[in-house]
N, C-alpha and C positions, 0 to 999 in steps of 0.2 A: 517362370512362364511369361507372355506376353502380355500383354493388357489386352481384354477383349476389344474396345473400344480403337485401339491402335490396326488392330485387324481390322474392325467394321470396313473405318475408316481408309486402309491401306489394304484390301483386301488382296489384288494382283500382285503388287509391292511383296507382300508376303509371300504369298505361293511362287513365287519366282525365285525370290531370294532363297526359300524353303527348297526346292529343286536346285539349286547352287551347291548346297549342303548336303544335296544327296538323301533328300527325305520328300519323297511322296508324301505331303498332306491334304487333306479332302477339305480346303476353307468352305466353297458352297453349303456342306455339310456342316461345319462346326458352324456356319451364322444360319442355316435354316435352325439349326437347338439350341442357337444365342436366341434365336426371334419367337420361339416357344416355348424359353423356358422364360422370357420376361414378357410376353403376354399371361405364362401361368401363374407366373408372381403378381402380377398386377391384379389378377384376379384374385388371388387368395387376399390380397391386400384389401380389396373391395370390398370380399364377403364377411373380412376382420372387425371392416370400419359396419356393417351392418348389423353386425350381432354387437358390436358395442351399443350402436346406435338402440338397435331391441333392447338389449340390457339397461339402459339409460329410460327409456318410456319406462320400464317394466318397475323402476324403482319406485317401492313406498306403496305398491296395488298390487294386487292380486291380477296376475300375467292373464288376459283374456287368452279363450281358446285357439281363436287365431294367429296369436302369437307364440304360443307354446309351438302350435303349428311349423309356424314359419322361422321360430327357431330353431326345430330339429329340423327343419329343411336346412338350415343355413350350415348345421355341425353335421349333417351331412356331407351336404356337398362339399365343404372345407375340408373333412378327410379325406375323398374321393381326390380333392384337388392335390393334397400332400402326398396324396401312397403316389399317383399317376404322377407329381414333379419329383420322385428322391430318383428313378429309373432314367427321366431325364439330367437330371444332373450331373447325376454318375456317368452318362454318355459323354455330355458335353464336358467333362472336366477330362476326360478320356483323351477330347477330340484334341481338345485346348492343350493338355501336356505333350501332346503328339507335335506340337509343333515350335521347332528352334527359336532361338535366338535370331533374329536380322545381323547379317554381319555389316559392319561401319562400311565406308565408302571406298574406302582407301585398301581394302579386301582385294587380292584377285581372283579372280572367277577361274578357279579350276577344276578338274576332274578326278584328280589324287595329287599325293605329296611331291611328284614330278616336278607340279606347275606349281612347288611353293619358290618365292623369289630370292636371291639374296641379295641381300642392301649393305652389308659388309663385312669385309674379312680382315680379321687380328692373327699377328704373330707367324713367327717364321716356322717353316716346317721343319724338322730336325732332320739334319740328314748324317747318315752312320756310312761307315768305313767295311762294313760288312751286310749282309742282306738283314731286314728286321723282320723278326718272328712275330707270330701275333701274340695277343695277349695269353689264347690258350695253348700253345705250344708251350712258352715261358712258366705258366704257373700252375697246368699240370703236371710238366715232367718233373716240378719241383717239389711238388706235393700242399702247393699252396692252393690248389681249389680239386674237389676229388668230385665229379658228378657221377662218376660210375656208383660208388661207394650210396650216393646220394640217390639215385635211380631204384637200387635196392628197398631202399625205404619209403620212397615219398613217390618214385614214378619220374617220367624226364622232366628236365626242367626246374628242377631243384640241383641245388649245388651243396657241398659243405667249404663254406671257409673255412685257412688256416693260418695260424703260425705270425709271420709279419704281417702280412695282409690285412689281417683282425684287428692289430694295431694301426695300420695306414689307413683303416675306415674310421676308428676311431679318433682319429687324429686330424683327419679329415672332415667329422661331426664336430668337434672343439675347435678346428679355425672355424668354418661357418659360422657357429654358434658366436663365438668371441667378434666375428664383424657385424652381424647383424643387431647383437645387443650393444653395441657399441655406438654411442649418440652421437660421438665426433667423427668415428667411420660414416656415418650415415649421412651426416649432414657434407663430409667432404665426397660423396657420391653424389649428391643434389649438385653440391655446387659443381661439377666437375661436369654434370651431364646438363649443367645451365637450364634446372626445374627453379620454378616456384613454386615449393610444397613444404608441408612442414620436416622441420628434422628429426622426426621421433623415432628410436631404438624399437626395433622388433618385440617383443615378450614371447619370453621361449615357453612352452606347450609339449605335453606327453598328451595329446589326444585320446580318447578311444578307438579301440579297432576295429569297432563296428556301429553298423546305424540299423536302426527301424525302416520298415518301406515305406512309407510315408513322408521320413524325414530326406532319405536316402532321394525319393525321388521328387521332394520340395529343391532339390539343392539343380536337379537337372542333370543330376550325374548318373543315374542309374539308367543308364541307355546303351546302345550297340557299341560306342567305342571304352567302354571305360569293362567290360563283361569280368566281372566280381563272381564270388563264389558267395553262394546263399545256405547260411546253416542250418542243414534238415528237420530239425526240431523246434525251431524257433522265428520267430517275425527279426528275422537279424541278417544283415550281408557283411561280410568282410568288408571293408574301406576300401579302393583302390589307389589310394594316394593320403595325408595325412591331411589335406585339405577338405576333403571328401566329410568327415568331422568336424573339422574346424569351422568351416560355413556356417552349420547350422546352429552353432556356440547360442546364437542369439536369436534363435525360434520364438515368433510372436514377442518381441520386448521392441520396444522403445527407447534409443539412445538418444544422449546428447551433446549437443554439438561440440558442444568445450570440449568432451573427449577423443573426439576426432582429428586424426586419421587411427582406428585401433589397426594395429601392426600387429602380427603373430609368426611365428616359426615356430614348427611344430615335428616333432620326427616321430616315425611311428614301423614299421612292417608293414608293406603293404603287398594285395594278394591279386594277380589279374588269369584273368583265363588265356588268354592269348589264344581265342580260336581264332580259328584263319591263317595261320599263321604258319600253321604244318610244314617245316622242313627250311623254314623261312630263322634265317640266325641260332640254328641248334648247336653248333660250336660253342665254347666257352659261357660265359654268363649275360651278354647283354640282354638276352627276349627271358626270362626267369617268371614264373609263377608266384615264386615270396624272391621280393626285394626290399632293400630299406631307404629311407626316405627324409631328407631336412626342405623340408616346403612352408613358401612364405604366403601369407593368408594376411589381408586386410579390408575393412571396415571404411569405406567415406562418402563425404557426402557426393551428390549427385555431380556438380559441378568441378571437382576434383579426380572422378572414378580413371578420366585417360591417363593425367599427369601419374598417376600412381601407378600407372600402365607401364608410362614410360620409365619410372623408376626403378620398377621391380627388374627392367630388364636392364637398365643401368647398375644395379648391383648384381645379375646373373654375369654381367661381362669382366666386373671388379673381381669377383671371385675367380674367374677363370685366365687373368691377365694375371691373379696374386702367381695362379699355378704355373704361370706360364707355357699355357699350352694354345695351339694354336686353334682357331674357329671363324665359321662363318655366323654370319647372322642372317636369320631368313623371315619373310614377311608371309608368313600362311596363306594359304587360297582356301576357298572357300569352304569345298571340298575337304580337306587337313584341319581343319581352325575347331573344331568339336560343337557337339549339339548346344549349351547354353551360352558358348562364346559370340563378342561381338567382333572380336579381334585379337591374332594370337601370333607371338612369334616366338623363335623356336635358335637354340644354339646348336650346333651340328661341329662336333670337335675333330680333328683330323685322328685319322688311326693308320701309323705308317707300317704296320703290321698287314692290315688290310688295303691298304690303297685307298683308302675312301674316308668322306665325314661320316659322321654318325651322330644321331642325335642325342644331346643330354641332358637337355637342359628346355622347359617350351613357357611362354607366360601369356596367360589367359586374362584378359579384359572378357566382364561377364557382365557391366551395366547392372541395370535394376530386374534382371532376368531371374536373377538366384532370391532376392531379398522378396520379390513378389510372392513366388512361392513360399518362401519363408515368411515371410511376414514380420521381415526387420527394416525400422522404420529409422529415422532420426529428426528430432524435434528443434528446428531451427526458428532462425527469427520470421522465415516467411510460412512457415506454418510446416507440418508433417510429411515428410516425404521418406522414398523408400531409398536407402540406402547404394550405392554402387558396391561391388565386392571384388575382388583381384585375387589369384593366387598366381604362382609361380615360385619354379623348382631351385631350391635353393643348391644342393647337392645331390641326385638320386647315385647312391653310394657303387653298386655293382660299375655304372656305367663311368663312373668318375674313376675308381681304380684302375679300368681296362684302358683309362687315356694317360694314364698316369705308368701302366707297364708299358704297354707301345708306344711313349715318348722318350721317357727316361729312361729304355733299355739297355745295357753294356753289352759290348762285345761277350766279357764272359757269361754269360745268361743273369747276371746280377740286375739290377732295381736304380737305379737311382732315387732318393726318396727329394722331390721340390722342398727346395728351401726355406719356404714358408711353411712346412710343416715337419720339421726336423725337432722344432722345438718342444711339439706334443709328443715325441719319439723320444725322449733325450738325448736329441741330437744325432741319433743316428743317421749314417751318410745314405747308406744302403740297405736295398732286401736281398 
């Protein structure tokens, strides 16, 4: 969440940026119950310091009538005061999560994913001797992904993988894994993308796959873009991504600075509804209900939160250069960039199957927006401050395969399997 103070203060700033984002929020509103819920505290605060004060005469005598009096007057109206502030608080905390993140400067103001910008493009595009099929033409009719079969049991949008495929995700999870806990991968990514940040190796993470509402929506994710599935019998949602958990690792604690920047990769199953969406990429596997997921999550201080911005997307490009597959790079608009971000950019892979990029890759700069509501702090030399947090996608596995059949496709309907991942295959050439 934002800091009330930051709104007071930046009120229009706010509501303007907040309408960028494509969220109507009501500021006038959430500071008329900023400005009555700390005249009611001031009050309760008063009538506290009064009955201490009664309590204080009354020691060591026998409490005269009057004051018995004007005690229960006082423990009166101090309940009266606490029932009438918990209905405003709960408005005002209401009003206050209602509204985004500010996005950074350097944002463009748009209206959907249209007006997201691209600032650059890697790698050549493959060109073949024969027409290329897409991803679901090739590993349907081969029996490597079956949604029919899948439809059956679970409803659309679920798939069953098979056969090599299973293995090329797999394998695909073990290079990731293998660069990001890798201290000397790491630090020849800093130097390559010319940061000054520390060199520190990822720590790999099996998260849980689900959160509590409270914690779910401390993190800012539990909003209209992220739309999760909530399990009927329980204070519990599916995760939508494996970061979604990881965030909240460090709910109310206190770190310190020596340990920072904390790094994390994390893989999990993750579940989204995908309303809206109706008829929008129902072919093969990219828009999917349960997908799986290698996402990078870190922990730094305030001062650090963009450099680690940039890095995360300096290692989404290293991964995708290993693969050799080609992509653009894109600068989010306002509009695209998500409810807790400040700034968010997005990899968009070529798919010569379809004629078109596609996205697969996006990395979230989220400032002190996620750790407010969480209430993760780090204890430096200039005294306690709240933390910056970063994620971004190290692998999302469905979408990574589908760039990896529509690149490396053969004439004969065969796979070529990237050379960088032949070795978790043993060495097989092809699927």
């Amino acid at each position: 969440m934002l800091d009330i103070r930051f709104i007071r203060e930046n009120a229009e700033l706010v509501a303007e940026k907040s309408k960028q984002k494509g969220y109507e929020v009501d500021i006038p509103k959430l500071l008329e119950l900023d400005k009555r819920r700390r005249e009611m505290l001031a009050d309760i605060e008063t009538v506290r310091a009064q009955r201490n004060e009664l309590a204080e005469q009354a020691k060591g005598q026998k409490p005269l009538p009057e004051m018995v009096e004007k005690g229960k007057h006082l423990k009166d109206h101090l309940t009266d005061c606490e029932a009438r502030l918990k209905p405003l608080e709960e408005e005002f905390e209401k009003q206050l999560n209602a509204v985004p993140n500010v996005p950074s400067d350097d944002v463009p103001v748009g209206a959907s994913e249209a007006e997201n910008v691209v600032t650059k493009e890697w790698g050549e595009k493959p060109k073949f001797d024969f027409e290329p099929k897409t991803h679901w033409q090739i590993a349907e009719s081969r029996g490597l992904i079956d949604k029919e079969r899948a439809a059956k049991v679970a409803g659309s949008r679920f798939a069953y993988i098979k056969g090599d495929l299973v293995k090329l995700q797999f394998a695909i999870i073990q290079f990731g894994l293998d660069v990001l806990t890798s201290q000397e991968t790491v630090k020849k990514i800093i130097q390559d993308a010319g940061l000054d940040i520390v060199s520190k190796a990822f720590v790999p993470v099996l998260p849980p796959a689900v959160a509590r509402t409270e914690v779910y929506q401390a993190t800012g994710r539990l909003n209209k873009e992220e739309q999760t599935y909530k399990l009927e019998d329980d204070d519990l949602w599916l995760n939508a991504s494996a970061e979604h958990t990881l965030a909240p690792m460090y709910l109310n604690e206190i770190l310190d600075d020596s340990e920072m920047p904390l790094r994390y990769v994390g893989y999990t199953t993750a579940f989204r509804r995908e309303a809206g969406t109706y008829g929008k990429d129902m072919e093969g596997i990219i828009r999917q209900h349960q997908f799986d997921k290698l996402e990078m999550e870190s922990f730094t201080k305030p001062e650090d939160g963009l450099k680690e911005h940039h890095f995360m997307v300096a290692v989404q490009e290293y991964l995708m250069q290993q693969l050799k597959l080609p992509y653009q790079l894109l600068n989010k608009c306002t509009a695209d960039i998500g409810f807790p971000n400040a700034r968010g950019m997005d990899i968009n892979t070529w798919l010569p199957g379809q004629n078109k990029y596609v996205e697969t890759h996006t990395a979230d700069f989220i400032t002190d927006f996620q750790a407010r509501g969480m209430n993760t702090r780090v204890k430096t030399t200039e005294g306690t401050k709240l933390v910056h947090t970063n994620d971004a996608t190290a692998f999302a596995m469905g979408r990574t395969m589908v760039a990896i059949i529509e690149n490396y496709q053969i004439a004969d309907g065969n796979i070529k399997i990237p050379e960088v991942l032949r070795p978790y295959m043993g060495n097989q050439e092809t699927i």
